[in-house]
C-alpha positions as CSV (number, residue, x, y, z in Angstrom):
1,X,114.1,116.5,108.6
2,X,114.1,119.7,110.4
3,X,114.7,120.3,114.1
4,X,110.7,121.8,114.1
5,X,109.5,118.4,112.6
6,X,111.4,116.3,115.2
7,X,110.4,117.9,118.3
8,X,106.6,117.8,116.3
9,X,107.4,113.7,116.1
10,X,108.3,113.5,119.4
11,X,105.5,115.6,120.4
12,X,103.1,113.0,118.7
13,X,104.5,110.0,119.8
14,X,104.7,111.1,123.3
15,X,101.0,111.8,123.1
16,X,100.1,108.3,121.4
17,X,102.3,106.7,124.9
18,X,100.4,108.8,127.1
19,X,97.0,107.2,125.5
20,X,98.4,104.1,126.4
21,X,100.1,104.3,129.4
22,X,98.9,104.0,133.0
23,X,99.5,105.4,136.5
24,X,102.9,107.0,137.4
25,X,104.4,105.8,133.9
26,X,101.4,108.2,132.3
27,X,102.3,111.2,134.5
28,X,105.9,110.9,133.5
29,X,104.9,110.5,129.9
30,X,103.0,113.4,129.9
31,X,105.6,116.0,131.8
32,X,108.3,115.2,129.3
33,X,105.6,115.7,126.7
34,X,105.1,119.3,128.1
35,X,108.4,119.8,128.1
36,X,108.5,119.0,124.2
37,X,105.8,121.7,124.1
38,X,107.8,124.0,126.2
39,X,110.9,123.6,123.9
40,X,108.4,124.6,121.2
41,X,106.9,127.8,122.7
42,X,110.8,128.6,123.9
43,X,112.0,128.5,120.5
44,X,108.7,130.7,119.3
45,X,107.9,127.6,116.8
46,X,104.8,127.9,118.2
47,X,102.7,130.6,119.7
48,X,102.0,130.4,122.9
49,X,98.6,129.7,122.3
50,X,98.9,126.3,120.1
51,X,101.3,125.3,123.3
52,X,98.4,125.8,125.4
53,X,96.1,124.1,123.2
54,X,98.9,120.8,122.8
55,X,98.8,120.4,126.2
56,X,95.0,120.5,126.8
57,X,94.7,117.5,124.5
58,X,95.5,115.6,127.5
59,X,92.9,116.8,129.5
60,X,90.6,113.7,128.4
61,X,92.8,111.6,131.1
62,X,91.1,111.7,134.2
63,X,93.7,110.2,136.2
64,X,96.2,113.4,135.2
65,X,93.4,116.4,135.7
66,X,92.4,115.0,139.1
67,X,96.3,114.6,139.9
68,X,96.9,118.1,142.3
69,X,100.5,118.2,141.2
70,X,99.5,118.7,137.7
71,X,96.2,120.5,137.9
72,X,98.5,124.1,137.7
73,X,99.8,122.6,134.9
74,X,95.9,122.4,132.6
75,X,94.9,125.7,134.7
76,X,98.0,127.8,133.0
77,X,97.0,125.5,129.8
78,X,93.4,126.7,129.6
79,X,94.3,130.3,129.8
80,X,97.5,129.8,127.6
81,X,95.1,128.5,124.6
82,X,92.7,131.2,124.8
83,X,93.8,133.8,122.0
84,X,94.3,137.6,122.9
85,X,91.6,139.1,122.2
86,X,89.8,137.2,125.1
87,X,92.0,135.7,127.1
88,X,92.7,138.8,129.8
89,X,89.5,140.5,132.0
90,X,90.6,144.0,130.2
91,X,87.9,146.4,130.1
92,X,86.9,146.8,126.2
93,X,87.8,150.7,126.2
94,X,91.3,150.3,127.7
95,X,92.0,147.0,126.4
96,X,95.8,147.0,125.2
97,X,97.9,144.5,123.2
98,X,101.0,145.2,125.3
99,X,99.2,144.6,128.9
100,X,97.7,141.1,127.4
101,X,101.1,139.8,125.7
102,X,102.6,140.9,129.4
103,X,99.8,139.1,130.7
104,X,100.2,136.2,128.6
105,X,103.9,135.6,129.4
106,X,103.8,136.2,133.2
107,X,101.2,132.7,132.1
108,X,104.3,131.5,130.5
109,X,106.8,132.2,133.4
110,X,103.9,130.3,135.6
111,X,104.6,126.8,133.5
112,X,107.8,126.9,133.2
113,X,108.2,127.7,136.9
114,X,106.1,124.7,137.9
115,X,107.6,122.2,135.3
116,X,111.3,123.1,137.4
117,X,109.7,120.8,140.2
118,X,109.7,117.8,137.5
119,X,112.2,115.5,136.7
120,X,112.3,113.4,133.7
């Protein structure tokens, strides 16, 4: 089994937990399952975007997108998931690759600057 399909396991059974978990244990459950995402976009496994979209599949837990310390966390996930082409307020006739893939990894920096607060 490859490194790629691990961290993929991981990924998946950290999600199944997080279903089933409750309170502080489901908020700890889901940081270490961004991190697993993290590790994924860091290794460019997976595009940015698919990260994005990973982590929004939590966003049907109403007890983590009310929780303020994590609500950065689904903000820079919404606009992580969105693909290039629309996910930057570019005016159509300037609209350039290089200014949205800048754009798109200051988005990156953002996450991985506010998981630092976390411990696992």
């Amino acid at each position: 089994m490859s490194q790629t399909d691990i961290l993929k396991r991981n990924i998946d059974n950290l999600y199944t937990q997080i279903k089933d978990a409750q309170g502080a244990n489901r908020k700890r459950l889901f940081i270490a399952y961004v991190k697993e995402i993290v590790a994924m976009g860091n290794s460019n496994t997976w595009k940015l975007e698919t990260c994005g979209y990973e982590i929004m599949r939590c966003i049907w837990f109403d007890d983590l997108t009310q929780d303020k310390e994590l609500e950065s966390i689904f903000d820079i996930a919404c606009e992580l998931e969105k693909n290039q082409e629309i996910s930057y307020a570019q005016p159509i006739v300037s609209w350039n690759a290089d200014t949205a893939d800048k754009i798109k990894k200051e988005e990156w920096n953002r996450l991985l600057n506010v998981l630092q607060k976390f411990r696992i």
